[in-house]
PyMOL Python script that loads the backbone (N, CA, C, O; Angstrom):
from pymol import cmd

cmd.read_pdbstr("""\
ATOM      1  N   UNK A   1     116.705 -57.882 -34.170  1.00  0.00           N
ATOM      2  CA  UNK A   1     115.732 -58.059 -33.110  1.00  0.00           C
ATOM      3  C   UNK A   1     114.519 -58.844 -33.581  1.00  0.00           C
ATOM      4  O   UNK A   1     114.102 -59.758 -32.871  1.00  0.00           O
ATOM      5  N   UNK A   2     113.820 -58.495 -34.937  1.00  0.00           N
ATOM      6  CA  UNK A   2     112.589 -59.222 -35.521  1.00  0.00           C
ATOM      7  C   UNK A   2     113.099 -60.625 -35.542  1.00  0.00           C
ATOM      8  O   UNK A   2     112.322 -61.562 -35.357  1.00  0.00           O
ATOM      9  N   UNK A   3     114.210 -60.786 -35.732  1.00  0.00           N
ATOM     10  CA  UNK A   3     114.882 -62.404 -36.046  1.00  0.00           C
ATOM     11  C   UNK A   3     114.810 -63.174 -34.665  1.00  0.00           C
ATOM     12  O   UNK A   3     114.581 -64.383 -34.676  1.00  0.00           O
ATOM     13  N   UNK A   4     115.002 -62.489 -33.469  1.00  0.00           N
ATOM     14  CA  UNK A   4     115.181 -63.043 -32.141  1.00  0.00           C
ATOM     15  C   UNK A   4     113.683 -63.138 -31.246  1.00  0.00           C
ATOM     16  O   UNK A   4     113.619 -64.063 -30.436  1.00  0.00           O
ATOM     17  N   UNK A   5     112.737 -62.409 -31.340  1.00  0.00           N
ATOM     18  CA  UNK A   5     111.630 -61.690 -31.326  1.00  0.00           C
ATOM     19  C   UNK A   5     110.348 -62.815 -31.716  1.00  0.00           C
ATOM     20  O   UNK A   5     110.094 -62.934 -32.914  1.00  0.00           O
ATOM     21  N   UNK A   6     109.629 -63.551 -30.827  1.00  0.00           N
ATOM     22  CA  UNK A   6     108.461 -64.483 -31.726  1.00  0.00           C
ATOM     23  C   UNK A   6     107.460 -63.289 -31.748  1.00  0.00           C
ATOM     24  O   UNK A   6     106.603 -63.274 -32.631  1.00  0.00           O
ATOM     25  N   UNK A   7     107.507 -62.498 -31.021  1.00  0.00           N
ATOM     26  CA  UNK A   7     105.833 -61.933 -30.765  1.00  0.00           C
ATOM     27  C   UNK A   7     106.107 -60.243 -31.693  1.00  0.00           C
ATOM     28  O   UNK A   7     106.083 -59.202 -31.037  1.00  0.00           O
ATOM     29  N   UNK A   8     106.280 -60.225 -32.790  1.00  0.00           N
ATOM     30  CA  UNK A   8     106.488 -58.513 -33.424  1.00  0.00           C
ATOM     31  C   UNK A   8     105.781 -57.500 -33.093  1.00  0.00           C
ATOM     32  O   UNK A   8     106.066 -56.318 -33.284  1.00  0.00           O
ATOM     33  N   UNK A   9     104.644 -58.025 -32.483  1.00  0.00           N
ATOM     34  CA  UNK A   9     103.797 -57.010 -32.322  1.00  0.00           C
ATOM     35  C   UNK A   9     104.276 -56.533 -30.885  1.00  0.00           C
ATOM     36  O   UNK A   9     104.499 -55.324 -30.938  1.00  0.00           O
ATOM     37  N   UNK A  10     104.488 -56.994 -29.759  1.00  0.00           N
ATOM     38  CA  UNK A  10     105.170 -56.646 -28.830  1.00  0.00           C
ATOM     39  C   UNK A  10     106.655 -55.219 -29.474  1.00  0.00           C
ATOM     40  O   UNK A  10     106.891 -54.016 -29.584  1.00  0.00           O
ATOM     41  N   UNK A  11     107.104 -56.354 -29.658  1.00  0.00           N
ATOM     42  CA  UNK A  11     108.400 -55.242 -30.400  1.00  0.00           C
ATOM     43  C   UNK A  11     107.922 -54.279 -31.542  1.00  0.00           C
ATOM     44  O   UNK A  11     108.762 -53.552 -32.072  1.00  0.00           O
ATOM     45  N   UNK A  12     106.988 -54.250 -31.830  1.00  0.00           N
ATOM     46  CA  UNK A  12     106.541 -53.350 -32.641  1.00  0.00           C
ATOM     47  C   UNK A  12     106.243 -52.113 -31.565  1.00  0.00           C
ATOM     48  O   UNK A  12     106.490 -50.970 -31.950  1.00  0.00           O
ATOM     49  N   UNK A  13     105.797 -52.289 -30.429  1.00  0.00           N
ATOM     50  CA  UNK A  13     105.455 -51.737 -28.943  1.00  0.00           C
ATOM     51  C   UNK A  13     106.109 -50.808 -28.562  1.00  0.00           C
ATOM     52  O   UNK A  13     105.877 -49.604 -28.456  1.00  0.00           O
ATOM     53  N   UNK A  14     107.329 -51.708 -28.265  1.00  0.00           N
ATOM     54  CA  UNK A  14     108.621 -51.734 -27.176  1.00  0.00           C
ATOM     55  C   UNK A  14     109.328 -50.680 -28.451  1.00  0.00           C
ATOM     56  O   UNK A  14     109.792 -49.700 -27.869  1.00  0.00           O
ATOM     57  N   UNK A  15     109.481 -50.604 -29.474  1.00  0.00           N
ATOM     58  CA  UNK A  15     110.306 -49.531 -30.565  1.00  0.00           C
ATOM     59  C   UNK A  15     109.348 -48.416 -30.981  1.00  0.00           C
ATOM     60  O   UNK A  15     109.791 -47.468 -31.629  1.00  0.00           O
ATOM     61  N   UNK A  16     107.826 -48.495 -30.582  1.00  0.00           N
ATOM     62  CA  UNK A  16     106.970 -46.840 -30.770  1.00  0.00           C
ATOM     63  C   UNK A  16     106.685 -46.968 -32.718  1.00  0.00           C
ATOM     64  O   UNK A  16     106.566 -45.987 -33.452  1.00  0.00           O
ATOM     65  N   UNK A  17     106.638 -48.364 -33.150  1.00  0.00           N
ATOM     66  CA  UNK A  17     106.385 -47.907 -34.606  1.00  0.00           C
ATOM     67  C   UNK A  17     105.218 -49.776 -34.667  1.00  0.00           C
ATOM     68  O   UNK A  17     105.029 -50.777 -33.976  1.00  0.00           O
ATOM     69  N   UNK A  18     104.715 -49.081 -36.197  1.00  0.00           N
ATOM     70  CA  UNK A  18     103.700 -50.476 -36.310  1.00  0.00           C
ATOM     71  C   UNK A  18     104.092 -51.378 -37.145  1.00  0.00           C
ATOM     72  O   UNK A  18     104.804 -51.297 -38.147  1.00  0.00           O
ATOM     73  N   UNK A  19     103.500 -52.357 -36.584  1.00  0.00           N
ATOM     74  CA  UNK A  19     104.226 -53.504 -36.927  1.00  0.00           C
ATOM     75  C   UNK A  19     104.048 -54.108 -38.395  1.00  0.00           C
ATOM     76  O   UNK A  19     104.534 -55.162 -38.806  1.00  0.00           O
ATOM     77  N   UNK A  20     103.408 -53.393 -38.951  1.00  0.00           N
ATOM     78  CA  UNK A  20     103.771 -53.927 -40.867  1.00  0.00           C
ATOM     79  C   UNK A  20     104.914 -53.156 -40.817  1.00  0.00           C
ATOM     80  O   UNK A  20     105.994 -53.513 -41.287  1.00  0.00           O
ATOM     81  N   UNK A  21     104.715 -52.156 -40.285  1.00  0.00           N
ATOM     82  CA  UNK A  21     106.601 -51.547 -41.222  1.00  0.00           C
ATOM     83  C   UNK A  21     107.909 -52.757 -40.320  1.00  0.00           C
ATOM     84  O   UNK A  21     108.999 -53.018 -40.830  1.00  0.00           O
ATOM     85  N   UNK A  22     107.585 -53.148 -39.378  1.00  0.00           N
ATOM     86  CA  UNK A  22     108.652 -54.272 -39.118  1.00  0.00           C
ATOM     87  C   UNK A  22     108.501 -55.453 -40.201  1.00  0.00           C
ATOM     88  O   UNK A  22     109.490 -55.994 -40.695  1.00  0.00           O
ATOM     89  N   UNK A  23     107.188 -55.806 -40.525  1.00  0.00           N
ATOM     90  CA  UNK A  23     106.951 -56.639 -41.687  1.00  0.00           C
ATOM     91  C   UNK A  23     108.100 -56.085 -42.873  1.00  0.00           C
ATOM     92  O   UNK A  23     109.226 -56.505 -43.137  1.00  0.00           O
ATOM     93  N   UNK A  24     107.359 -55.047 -43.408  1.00  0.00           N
ATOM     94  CA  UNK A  24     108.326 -54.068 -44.827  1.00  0.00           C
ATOM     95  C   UNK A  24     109.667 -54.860 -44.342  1.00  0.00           C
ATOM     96  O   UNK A  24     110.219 -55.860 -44.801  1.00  0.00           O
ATOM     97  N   UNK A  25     109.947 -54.085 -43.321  1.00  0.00           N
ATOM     98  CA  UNK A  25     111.801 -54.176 -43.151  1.00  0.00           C
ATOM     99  C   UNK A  25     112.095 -55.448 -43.656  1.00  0.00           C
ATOM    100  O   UNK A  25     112.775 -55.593 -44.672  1.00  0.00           O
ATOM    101  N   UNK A  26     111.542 -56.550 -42.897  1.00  0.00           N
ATOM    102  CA  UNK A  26     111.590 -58.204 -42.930  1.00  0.00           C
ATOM    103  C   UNK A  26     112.302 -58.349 -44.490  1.00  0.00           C
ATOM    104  O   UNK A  26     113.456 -58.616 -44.826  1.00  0.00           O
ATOM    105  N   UNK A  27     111.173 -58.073 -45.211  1.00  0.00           N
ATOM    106  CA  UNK A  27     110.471 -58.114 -46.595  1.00  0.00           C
ATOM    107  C   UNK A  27     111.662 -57.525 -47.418  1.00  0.00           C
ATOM    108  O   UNK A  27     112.345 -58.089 -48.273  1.00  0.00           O
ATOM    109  N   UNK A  28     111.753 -55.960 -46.835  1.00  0.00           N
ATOM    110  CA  UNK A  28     113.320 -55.391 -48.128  1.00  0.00           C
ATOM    111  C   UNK A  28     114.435 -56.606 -47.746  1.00  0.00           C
ATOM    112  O   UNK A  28     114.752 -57.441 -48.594  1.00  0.00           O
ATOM    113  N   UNK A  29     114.941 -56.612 -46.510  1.00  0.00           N
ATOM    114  CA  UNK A  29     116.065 -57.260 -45.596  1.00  0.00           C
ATOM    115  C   UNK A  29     116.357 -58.490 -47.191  1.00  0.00           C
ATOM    116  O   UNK A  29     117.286 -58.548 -47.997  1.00  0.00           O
ATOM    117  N   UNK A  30     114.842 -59.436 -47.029  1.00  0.00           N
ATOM    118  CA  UNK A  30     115.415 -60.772 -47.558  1.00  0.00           C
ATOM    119  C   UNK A  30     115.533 -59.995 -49.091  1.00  0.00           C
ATOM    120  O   UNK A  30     116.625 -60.170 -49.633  1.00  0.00           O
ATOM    121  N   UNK A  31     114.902 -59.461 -49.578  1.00  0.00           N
ATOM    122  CA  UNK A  31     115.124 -59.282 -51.136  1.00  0.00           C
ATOM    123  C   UNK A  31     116.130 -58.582 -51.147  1.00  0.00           C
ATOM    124  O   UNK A  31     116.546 -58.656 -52.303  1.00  0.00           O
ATOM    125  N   UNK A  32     117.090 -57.642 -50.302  1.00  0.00           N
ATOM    126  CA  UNK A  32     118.163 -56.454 -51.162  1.00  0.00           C
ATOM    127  C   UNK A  32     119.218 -57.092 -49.992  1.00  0.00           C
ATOM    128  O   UNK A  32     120.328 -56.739 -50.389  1.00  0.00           O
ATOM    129  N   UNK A  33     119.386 -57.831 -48.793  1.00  0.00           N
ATOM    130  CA  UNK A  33     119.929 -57.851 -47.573  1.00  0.00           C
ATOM    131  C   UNK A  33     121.155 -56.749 -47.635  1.00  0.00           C
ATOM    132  O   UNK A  33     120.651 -55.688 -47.265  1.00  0.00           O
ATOM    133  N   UNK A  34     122.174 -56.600 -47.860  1.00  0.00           N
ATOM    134  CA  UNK A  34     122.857 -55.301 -46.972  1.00  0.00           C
ATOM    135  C   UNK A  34     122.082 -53.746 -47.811  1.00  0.00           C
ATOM    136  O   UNK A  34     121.951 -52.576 -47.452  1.00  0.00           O
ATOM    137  N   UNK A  35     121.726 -54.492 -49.005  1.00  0.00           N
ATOM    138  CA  UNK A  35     121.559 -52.735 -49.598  1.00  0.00           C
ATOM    139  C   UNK A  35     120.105 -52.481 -49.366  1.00  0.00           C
ATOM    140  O   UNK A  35     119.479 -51.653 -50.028  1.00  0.00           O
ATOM    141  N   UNK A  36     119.662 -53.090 -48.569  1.00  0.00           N
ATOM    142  CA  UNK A  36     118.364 -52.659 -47.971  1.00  0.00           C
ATOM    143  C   UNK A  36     118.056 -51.145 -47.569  1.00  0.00           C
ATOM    144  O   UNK A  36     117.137 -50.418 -47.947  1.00  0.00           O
ATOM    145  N   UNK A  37     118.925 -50.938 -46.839  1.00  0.00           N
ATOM    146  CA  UNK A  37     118.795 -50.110 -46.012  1.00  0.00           C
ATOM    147  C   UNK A  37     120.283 -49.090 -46.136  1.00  0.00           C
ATOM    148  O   UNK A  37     121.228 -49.142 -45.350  1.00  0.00           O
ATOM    149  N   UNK A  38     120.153 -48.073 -47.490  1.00  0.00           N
ATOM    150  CA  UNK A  38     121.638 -47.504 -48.077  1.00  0.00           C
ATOM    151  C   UNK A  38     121.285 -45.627 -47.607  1.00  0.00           C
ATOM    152  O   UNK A  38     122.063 -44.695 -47.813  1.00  0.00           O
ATOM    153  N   UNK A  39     120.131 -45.554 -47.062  1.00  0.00           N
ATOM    154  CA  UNK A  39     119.748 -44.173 -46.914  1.00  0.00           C
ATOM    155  C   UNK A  39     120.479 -43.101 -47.461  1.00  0.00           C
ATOM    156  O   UNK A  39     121.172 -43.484 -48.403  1.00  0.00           O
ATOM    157  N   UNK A  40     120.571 -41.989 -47.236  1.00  0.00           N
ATOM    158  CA  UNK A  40     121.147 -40.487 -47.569  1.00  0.00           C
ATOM    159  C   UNK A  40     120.587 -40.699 -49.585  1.00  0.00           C
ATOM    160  O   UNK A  40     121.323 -40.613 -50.568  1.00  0.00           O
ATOM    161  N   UNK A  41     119.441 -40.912 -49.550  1.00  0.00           N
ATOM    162  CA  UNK A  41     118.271 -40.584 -50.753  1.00  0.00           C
ATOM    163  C   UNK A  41     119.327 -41.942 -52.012  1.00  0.00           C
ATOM    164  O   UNK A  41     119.176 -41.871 -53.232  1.00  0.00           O
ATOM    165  N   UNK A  42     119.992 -42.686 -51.557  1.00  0.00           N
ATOM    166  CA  UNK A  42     120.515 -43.748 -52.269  1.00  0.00           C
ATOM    167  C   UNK A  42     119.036 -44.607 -52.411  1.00  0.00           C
ATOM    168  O   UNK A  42     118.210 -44.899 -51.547  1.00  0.00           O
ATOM    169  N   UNK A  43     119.066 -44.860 -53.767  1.00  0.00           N
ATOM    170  CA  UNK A  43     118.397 -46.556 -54.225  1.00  0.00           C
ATOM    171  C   UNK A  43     118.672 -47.982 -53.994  1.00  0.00           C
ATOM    172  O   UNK A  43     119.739 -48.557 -54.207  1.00  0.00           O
ATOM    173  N   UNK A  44     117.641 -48.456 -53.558  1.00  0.00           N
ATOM    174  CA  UNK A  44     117.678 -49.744 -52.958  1.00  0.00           C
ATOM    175  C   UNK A  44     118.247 -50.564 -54.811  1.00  0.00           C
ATOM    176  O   UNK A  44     117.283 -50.631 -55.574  1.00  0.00           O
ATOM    177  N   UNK A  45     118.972 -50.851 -55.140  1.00  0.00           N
ATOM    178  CA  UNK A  45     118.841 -51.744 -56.209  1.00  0.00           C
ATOM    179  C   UNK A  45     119.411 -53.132 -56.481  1.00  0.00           C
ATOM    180  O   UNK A  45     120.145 -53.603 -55.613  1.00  0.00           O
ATOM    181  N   UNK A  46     119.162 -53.848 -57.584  1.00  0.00           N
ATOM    182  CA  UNK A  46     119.883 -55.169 -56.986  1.00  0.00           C
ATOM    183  C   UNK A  46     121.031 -54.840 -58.209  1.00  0.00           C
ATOM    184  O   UNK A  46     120.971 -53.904 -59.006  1.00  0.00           O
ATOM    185  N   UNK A  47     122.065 -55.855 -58.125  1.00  0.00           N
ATOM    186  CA  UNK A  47     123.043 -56.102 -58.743  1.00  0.00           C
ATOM    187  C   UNK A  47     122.543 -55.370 -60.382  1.00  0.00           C
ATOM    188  O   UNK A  47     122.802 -54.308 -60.947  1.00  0.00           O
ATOM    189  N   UNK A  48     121.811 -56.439 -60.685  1.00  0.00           N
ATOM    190  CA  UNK A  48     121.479 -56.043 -62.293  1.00  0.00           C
ATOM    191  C   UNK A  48     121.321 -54.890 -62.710  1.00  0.00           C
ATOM    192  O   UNK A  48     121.901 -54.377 -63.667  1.00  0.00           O
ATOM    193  N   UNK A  49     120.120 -54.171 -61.665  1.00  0.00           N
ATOM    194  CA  UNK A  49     120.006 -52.941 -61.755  1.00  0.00           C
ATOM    195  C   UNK A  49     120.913 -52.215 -61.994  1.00  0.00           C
ATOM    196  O   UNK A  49     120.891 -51.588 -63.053  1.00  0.00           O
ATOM    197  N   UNK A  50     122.113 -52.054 -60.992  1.00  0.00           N
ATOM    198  CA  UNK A  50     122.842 -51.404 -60.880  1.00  0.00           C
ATOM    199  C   UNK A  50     123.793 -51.491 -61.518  1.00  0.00           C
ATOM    200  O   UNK A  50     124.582 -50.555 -61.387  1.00  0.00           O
ATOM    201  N   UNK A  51     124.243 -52.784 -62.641  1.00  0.00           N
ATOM    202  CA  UNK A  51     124.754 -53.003 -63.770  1.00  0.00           C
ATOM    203  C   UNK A  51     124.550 -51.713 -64.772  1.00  0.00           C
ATOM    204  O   UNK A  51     125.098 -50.639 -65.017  1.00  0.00           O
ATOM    205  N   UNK A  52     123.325 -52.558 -65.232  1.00  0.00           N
ATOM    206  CA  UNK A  52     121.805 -51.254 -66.089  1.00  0.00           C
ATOM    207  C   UNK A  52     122.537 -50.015 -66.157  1.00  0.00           C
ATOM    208  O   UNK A  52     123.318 -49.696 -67.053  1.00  0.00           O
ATOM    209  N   UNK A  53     122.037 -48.935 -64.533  1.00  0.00           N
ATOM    210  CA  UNK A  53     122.028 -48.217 -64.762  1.00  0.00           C
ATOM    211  C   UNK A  53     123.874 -47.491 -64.694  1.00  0.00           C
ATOM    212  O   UNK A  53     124.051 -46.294 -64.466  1.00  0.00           O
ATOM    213  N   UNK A  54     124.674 -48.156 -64.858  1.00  0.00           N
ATOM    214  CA  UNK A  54     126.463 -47.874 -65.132  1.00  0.00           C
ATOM    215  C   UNK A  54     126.052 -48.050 -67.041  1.00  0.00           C
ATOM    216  O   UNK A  54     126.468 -47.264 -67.891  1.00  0.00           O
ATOM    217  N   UNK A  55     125.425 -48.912 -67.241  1.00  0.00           N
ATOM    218  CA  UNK A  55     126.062 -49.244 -68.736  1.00  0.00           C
ATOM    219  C   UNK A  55     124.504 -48.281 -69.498  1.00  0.00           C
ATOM    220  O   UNK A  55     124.271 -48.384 -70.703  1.00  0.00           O
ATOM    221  N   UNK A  56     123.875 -47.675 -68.849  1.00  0.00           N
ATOM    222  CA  UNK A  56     123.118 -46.552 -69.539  1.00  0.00           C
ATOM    223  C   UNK A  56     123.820 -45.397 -69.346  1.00  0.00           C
ATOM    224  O   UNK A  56     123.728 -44.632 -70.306  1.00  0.00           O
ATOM    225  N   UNK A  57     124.823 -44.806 -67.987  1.00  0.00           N
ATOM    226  CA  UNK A  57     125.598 -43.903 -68.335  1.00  0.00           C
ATOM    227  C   UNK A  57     126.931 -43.635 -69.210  1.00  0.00           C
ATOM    228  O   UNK A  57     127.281 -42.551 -69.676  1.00  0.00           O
ATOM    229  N   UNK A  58     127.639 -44.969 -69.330  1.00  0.00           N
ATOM    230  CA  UNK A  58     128.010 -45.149 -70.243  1.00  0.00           C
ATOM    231  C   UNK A  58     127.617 -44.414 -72.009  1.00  0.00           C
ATOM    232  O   UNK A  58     127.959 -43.531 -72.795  1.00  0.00           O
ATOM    233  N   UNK A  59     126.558 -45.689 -71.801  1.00  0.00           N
ATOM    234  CA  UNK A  59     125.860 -44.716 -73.179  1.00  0.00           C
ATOM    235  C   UNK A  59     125.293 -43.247 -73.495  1.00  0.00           C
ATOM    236  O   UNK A  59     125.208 -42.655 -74.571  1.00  0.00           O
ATOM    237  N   UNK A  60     124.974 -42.903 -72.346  1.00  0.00           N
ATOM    238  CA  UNK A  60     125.112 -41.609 -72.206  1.00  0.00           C
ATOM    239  C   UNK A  60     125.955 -40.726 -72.967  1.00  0.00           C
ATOM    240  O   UNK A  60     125.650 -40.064 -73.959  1.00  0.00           O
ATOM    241  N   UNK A  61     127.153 -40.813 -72.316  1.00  0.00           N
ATOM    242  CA  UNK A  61     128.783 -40.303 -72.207  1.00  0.00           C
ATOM    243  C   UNK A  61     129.001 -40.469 -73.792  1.00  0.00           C
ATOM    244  O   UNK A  61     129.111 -39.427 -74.439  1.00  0.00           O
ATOM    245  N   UNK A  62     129.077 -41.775 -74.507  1.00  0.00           N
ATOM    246  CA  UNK A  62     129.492 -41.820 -75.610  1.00  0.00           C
ATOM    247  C   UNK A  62     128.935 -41.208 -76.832  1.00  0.00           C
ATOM    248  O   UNK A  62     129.464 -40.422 -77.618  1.00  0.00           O
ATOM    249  N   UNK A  63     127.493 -41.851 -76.825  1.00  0.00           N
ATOM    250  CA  UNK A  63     126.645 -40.648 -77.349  1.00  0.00           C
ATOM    251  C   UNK A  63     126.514 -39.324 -77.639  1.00  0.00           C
ATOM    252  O   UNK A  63     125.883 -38.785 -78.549  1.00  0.00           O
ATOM    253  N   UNK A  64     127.647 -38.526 -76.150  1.00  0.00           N
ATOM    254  CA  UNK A  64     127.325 -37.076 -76.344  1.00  0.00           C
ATOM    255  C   UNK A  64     129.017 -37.259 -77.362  1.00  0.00           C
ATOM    256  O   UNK A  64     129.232 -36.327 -78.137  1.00  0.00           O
ATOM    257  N   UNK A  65     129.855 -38.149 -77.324  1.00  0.00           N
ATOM    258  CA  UNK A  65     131.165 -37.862 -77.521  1.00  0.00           C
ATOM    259  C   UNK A  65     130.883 -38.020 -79.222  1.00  0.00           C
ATOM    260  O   UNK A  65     131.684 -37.424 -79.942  1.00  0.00           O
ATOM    261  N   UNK A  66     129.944 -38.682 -79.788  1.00  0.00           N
ATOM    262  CA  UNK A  66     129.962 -38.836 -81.141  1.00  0.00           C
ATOM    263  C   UNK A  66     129.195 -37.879 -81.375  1.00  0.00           C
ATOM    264  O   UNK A  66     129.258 -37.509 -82.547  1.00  0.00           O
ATOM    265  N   UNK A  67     128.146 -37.045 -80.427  1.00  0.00           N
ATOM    266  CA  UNK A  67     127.753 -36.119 -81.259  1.00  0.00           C
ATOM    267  C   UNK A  67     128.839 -34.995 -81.534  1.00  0.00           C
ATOM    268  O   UNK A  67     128.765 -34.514 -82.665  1.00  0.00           O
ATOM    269  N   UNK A  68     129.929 -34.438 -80.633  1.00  0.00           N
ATOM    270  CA  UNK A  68     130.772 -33.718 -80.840  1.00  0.00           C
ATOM    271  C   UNK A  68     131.765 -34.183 -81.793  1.00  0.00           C
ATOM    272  O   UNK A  68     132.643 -33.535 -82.363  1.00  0.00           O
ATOM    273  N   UNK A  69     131.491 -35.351 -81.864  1.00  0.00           N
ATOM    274  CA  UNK A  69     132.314 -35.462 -82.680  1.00  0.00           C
ATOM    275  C   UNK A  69     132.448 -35.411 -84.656  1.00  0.00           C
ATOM    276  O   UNK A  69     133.235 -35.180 -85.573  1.00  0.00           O
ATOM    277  N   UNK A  70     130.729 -35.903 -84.289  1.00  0.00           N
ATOM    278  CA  UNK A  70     130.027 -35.589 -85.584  1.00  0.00           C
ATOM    279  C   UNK A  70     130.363 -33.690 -86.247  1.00  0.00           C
ATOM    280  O   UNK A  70     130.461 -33.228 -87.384  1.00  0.00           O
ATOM    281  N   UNK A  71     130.430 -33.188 -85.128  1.00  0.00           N
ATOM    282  CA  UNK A  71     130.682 -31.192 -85.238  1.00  0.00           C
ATOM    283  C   UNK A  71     131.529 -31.178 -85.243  1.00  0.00           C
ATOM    284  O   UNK A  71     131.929 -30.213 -85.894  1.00  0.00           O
ATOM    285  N   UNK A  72     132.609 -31.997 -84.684  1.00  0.00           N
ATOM    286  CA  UNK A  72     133.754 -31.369 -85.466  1.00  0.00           C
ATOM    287  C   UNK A  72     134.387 -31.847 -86.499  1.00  0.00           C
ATOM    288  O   UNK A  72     135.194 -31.168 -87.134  1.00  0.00           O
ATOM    289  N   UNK A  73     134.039 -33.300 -86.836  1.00  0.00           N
ATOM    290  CA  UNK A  73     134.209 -33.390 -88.491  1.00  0.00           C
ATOM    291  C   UNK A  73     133.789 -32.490 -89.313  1.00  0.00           C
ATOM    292  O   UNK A  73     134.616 -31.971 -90.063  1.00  0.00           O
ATOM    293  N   UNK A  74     132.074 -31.996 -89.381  1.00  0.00           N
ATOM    294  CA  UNK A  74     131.820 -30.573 -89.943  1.00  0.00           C
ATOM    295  C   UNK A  74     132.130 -29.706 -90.050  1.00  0.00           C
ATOM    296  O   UNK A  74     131.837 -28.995 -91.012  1.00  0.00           O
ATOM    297  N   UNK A  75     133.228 -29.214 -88.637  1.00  0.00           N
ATOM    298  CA  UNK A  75     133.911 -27.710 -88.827  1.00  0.00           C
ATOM    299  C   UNK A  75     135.111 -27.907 -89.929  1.00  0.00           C
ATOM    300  O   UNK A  75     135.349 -27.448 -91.046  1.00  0.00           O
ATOM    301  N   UNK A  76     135.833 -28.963 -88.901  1.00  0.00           N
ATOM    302  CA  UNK A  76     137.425 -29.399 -90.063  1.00  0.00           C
ATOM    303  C   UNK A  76     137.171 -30.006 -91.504  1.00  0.00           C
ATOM    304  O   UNK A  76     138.117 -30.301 -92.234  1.00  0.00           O
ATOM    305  N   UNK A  77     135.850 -30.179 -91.878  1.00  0.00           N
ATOM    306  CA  UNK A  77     135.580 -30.007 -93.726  1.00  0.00           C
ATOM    307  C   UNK A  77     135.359 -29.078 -94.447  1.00  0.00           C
ATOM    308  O   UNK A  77     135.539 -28.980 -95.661  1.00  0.00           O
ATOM    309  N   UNK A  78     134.896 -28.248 -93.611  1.00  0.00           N
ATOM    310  CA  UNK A  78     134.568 -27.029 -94.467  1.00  0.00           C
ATOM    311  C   UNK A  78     136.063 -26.769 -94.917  1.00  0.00           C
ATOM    312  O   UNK A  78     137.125 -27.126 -94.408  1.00  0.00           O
ATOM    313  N   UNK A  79     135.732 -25.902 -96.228  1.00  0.00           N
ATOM    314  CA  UNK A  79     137.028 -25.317 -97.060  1.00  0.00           C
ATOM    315  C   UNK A  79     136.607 -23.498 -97.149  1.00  0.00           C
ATOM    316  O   UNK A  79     135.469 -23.054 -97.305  1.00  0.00           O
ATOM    317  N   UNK A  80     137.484 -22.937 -97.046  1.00  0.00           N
ATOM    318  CA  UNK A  80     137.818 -21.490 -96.966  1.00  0.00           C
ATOM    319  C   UNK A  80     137.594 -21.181 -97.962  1.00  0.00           C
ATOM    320  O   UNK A  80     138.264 -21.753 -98.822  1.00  0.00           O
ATOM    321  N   UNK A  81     136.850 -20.425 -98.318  1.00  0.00           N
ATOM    322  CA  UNK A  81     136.767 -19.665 -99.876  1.00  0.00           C
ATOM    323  C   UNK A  81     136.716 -18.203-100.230  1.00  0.00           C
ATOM    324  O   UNK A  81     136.658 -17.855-101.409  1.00  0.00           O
TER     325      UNK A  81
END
""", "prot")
cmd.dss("prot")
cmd.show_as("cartoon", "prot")
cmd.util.cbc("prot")
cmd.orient("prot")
């Protein structure tokens, strides 16, 4: 509608909200366009980001796998005496 719309402030009107937040929308739209708007408490992020944060859980994951793994080299060295 903002795209079809010369006068926003009208349509800012006609929809009961003010017209910077039709601005905002404008504004996310061109920087994230479909993932603008991903609601149910999802992050707006771009590609990279969302690279990022896969290859920090990643590291996560592995991290915890070498620390277990570090313990159980320790258990299976010990010798019985």
């Amino acid at each position: 509608l903002s795209k079809d719309r010369k006068n926003l402030s009208e349509l800012a009107r006609e929809l009961g909200i003010k017209v910077t937040l039709l601005y905002k929308w404008r504004k996310e739209f061109e920087a994230f366009e479909s993932g603008s708007f991903p609601g149910n408490g999802n992050l707006k992020l771009t590609p990279e980001q969302a690279h990022i944060g896969d290859l920090e859980r990643k590291l996560k994951d592995i991290e915890l796998e070498h620390s277990i793994l570090k313990k159980a080299i320790g258990i299976f060295s010990k010798t019985d005496r």
